[in-house]
TORSE-252555 format. One record per atom (N, C-alpha, C, O): z, y, x; residue in one letter. Coordinates in steps of 0.1 Angstrom, whole numbers, plus 5000, padded with zeros to 4 digits. Example, Ala and Ser with C-alpha at 12.3 -4.5 7.8 and 13.67 -1.06 7.14 Angstrom:
507849435132A/507849555123A/507849675132A/508549675142A/507149785128S/507149895137S/507950005129S/508050115134S/
// end
This chain:
547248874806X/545948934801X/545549054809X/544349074811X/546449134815X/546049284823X/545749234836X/544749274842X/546249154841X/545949094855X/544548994853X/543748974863X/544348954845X/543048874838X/541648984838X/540548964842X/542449104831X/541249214834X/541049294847X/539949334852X/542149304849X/542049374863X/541049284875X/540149314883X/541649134870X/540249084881X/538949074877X/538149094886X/538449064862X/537149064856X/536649204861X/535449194865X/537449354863X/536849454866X/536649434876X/535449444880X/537249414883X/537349434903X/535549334904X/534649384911X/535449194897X/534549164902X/533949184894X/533349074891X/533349294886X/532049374880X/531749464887X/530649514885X/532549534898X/532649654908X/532149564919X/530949584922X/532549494923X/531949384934X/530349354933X/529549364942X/530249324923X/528649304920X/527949394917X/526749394922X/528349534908X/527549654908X/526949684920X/525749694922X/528149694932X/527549694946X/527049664955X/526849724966X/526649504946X/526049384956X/524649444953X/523849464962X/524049474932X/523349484933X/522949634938X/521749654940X/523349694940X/523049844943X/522549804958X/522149924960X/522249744970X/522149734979X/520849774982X/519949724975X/520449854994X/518749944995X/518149845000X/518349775010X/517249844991X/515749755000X/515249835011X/514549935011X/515749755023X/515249745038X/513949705043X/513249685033X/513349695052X/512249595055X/511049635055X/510749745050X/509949535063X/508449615062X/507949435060X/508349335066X/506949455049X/506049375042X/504449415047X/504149525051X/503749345047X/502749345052X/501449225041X/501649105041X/500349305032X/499949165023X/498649235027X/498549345034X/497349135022X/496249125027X/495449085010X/495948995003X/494849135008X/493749094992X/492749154990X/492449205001X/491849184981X/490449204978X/490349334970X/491249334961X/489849424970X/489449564965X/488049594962X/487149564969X/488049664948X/486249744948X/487249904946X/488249944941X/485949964954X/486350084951X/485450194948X/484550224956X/485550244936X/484350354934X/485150424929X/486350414928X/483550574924X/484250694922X/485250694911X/484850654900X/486950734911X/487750684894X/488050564898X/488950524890X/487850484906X/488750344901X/489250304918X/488650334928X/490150234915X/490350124929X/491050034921X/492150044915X/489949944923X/490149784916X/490449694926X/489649654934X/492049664925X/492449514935X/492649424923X/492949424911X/492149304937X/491949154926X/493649174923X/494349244930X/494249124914X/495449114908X/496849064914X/498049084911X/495848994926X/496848884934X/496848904950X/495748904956X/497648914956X/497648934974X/498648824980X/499648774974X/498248804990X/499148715001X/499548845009X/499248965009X/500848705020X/501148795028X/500248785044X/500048675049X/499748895049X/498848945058X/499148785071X/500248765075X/498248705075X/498448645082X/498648665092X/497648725096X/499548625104X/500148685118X/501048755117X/501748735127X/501648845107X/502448945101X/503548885102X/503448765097X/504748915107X/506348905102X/506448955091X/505549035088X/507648945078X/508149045072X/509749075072X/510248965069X/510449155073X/511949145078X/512549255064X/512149335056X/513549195066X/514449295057X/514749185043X/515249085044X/514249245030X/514349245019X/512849145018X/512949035013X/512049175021X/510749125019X/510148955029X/509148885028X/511548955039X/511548805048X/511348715035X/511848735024X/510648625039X/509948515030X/509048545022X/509148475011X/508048635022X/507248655013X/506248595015X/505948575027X/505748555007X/504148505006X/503048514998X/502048434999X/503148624988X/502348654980X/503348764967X/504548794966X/502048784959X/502848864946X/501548954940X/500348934944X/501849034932X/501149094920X/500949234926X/501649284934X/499749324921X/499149434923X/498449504914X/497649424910X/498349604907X/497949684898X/497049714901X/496849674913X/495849794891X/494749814895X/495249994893X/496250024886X/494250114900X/494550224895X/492950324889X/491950334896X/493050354880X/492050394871X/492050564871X/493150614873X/490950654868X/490850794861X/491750844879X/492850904879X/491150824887X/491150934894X/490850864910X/489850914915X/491450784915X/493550864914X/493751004919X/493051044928X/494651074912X/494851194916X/495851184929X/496351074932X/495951314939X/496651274950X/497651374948X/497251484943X/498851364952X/500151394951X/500851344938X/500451244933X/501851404934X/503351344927X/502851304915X/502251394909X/502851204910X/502151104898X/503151134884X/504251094882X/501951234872X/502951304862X/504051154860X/505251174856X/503551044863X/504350954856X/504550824866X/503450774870X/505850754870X/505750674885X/504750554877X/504650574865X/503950434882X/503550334880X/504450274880X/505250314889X/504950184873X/506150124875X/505849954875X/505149884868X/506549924886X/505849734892X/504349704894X/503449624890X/504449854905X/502749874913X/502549764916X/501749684912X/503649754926X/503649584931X/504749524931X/505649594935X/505049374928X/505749304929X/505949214937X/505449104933X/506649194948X/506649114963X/507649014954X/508849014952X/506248874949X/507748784942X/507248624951X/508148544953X/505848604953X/506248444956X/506848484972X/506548574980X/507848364971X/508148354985X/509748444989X/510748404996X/509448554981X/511048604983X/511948514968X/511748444958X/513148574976X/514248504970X/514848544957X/514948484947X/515148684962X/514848804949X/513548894949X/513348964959X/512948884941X/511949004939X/512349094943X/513449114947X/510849184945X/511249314952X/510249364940X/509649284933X/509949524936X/509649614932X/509049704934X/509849794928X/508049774940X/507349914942X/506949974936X/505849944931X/507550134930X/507350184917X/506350264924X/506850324933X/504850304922X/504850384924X/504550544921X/504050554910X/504750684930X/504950794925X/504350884936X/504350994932X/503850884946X/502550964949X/501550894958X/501650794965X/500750974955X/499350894961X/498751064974X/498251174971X/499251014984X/499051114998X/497351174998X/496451094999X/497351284996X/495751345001X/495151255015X/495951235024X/493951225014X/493051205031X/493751325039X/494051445035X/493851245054X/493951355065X/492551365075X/492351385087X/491451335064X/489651355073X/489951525063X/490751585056X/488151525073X/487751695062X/486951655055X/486751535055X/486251725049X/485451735039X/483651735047X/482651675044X/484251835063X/483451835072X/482751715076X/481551695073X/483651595083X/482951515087X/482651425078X/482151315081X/482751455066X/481551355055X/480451325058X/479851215055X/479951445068X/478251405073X/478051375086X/476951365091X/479451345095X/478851285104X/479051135102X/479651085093X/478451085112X/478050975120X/478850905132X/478950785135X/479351025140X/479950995151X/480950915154X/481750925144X/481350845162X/482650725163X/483550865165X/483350965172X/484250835158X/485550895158X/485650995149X/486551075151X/484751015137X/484451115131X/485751045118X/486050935114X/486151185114X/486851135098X/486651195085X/486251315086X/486751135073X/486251225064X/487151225054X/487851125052X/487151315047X/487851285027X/487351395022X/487551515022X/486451325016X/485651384999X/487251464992X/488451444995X/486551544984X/487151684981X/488351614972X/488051514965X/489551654970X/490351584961X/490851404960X/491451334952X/490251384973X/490551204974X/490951194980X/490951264990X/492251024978X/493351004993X/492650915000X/493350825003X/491650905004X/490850815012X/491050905025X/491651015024X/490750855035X/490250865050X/489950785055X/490650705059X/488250785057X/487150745064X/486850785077X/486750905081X/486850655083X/487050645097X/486050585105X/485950455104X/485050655113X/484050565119X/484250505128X/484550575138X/484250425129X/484950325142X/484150315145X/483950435148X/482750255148X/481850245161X/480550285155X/480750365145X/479350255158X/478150325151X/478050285140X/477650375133X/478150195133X/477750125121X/478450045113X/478049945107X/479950105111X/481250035108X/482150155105X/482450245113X/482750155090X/483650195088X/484850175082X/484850115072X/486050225088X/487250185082X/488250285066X/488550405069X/488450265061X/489150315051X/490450345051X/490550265060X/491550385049X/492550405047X/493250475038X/492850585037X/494450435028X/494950555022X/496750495019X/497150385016X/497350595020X/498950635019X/499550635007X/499450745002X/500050575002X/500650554990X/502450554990X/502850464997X/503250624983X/504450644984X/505150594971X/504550614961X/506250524971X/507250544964X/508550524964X/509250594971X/509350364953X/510550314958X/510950204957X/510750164946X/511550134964X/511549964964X/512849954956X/513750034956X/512849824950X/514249804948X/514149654943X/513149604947X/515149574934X/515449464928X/516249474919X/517349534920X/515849384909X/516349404896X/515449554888X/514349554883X/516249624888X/515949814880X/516349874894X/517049854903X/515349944889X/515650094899X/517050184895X/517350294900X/517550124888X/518950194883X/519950154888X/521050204887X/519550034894X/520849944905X/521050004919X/522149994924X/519950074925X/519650144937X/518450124940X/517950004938X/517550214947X/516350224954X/516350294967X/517050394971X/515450214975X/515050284983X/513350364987X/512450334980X/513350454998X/512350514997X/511350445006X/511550405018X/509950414998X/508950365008X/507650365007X/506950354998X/507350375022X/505650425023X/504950295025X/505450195029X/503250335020X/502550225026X/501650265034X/501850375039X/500350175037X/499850245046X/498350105039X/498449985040X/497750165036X/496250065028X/495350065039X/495250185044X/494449975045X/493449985052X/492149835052X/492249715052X/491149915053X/490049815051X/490649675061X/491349685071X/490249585058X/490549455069X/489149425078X/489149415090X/488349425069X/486949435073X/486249515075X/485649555065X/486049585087X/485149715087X/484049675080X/483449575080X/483849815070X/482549825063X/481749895066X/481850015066X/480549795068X/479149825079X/478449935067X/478449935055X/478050025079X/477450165079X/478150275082X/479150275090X/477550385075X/477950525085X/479250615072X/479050615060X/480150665078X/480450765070X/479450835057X/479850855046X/478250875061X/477550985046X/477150855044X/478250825042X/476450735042X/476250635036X/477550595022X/477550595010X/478750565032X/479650545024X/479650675015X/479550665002X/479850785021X/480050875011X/479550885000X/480150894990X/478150885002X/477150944990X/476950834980X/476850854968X/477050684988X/477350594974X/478250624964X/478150594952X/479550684971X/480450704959X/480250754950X/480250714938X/479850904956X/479651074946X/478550984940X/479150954930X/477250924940X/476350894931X/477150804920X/476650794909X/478250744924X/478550654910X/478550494915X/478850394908X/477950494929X/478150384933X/479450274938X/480450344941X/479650154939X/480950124942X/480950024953X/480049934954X/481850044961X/482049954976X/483249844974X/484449854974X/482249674973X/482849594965X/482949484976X/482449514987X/483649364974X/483649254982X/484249294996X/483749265006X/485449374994X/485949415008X/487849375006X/488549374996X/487949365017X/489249285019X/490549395025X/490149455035X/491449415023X/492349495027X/493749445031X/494249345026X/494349505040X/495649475046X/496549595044X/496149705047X/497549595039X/498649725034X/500649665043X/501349565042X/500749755048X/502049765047X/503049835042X/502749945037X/504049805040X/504849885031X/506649845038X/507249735039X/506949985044X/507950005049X/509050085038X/508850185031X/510150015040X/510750065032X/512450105042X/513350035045X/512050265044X/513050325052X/513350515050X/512450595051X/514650545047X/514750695051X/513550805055X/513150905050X/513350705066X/512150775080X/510450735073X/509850635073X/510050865068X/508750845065X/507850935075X/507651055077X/507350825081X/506050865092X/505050965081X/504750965069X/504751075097X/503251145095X/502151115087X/501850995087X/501351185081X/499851075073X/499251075085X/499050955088X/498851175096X/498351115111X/498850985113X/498150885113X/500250985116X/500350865124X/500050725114X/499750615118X/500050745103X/500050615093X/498350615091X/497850515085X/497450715095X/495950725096X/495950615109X/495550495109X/496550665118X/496450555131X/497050415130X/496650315135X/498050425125X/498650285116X/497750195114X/497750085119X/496750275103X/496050175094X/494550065101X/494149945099X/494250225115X/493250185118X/493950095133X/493350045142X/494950095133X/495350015145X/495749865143X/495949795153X/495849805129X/495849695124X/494849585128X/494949465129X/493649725130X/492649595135X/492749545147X/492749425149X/492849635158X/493149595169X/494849525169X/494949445178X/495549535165X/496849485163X/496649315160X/497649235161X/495249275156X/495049095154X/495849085145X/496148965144X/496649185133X/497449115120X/496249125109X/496549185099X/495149095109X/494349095102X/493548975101X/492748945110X/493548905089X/493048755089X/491348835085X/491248935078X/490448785089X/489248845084X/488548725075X/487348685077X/489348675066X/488848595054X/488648675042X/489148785043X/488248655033X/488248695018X/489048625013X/488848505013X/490048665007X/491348634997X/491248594987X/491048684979X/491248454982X/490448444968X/491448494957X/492648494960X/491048534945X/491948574930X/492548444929X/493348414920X/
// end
């Protein structure tokens, strides 16, 4: 009987630690967004980003589930995490989990709201957007979202991980166009997005994950279809 328990424990310790194991890996999904002032509405459902590898924890993915976020979003540490922001489940083997718990301020100013200029960036006062003019009549979006991956509960082990959200499809017009639709109450709908989500120790710059976002396009991992629900 003691030798009977002694092995029942040993392999409850064995497994505690199988599941405790850190979600590794960078995921890459691609889906549909409206975004106005207070809301960022994604359609419910994303694939994974076409051309994209995914390695780690998230190899074999091919789709999964997305929250919508409402009343703000506020930027920095979230009074309360979202919990199964996203779920990386068709295609993996084990689910994966993204709880998440801050949403990164824009790294534009407030300044270039009003320009125009290629290369100009902007973030309206209190918003994690950064608006990015890529050529005269095209703009790109971006925003940084943080939290922690895991499988099963986050009580088995987590790891730490960033994303990196960006328009797929430049959206035609200028920076204060975009802008001022917002602040009026207007909303920027029928646009397609590509996000990665790395899940590592090492959390990159919002600069460098600003250039991240907008380097996707040129990087050709961006399918420029509309994702259907």
């Amino acid at each position: 009987m003691k030798i009977k328990s002694t092995l029942f424990g040993g392999l409850l310790a064995v497994s505690a630690l199988l599941q405790a194991t850190p979600v590794t890996g960078i995921a890459n999904i691609a889906g549909n967004v409206t975004v106005q002032d207070g809301v960022i509405a994604f359609s419910p459902t994303f694939t994974a980003t076409t051309g994209a590898m995914e390695t780690g924890a998230f190899a074999g993915l091919t789709g999964g589930t997305i929250q919508s976020l409402t009343g703000g979003p506020l930027t920095g540490n979230l009074a309360s995490p979202v919990v199964g922001f996203v779920n990386f489940s068709n295609g993996v083997a084990t689910p994966v989990l993204f709880d998440l718990t801050f949403i990164a301020p824009g790294v534009g100013s407030l300044a270039g709201c009003s320009s125009s200029a290629p290369g100009a960036s902007c973030t309206p006062a209190g918003s994690p957007f950064t608006l990015f003019q890529l050529s005269s009549n095209t703009v790109v979006a971006t925003l940084q979202m943080n939290g922690i991956s895991y499988t099963g509960t986050s009580a088995t082990g987590s790891s730490p991980t960033t994303s990196i959200f960006s328009t797929q499809t430049a959206i035609n017009g200028t920076i204060p166009d975009i802008y001022n639709l917002l602040v009026s109450g207007g909303a920027v709908s029928g646009v397609t997005y590509s996000a990665s989500f790395i899940a590592s120790s090492a959390v990159p710059e919002p600069a460098s994950l600003l250039l991240m976002g907008i380097g996707l396009i040129g990087a050709g991992l961006i399918a420029r279809r509309k994702i259907r629900n």
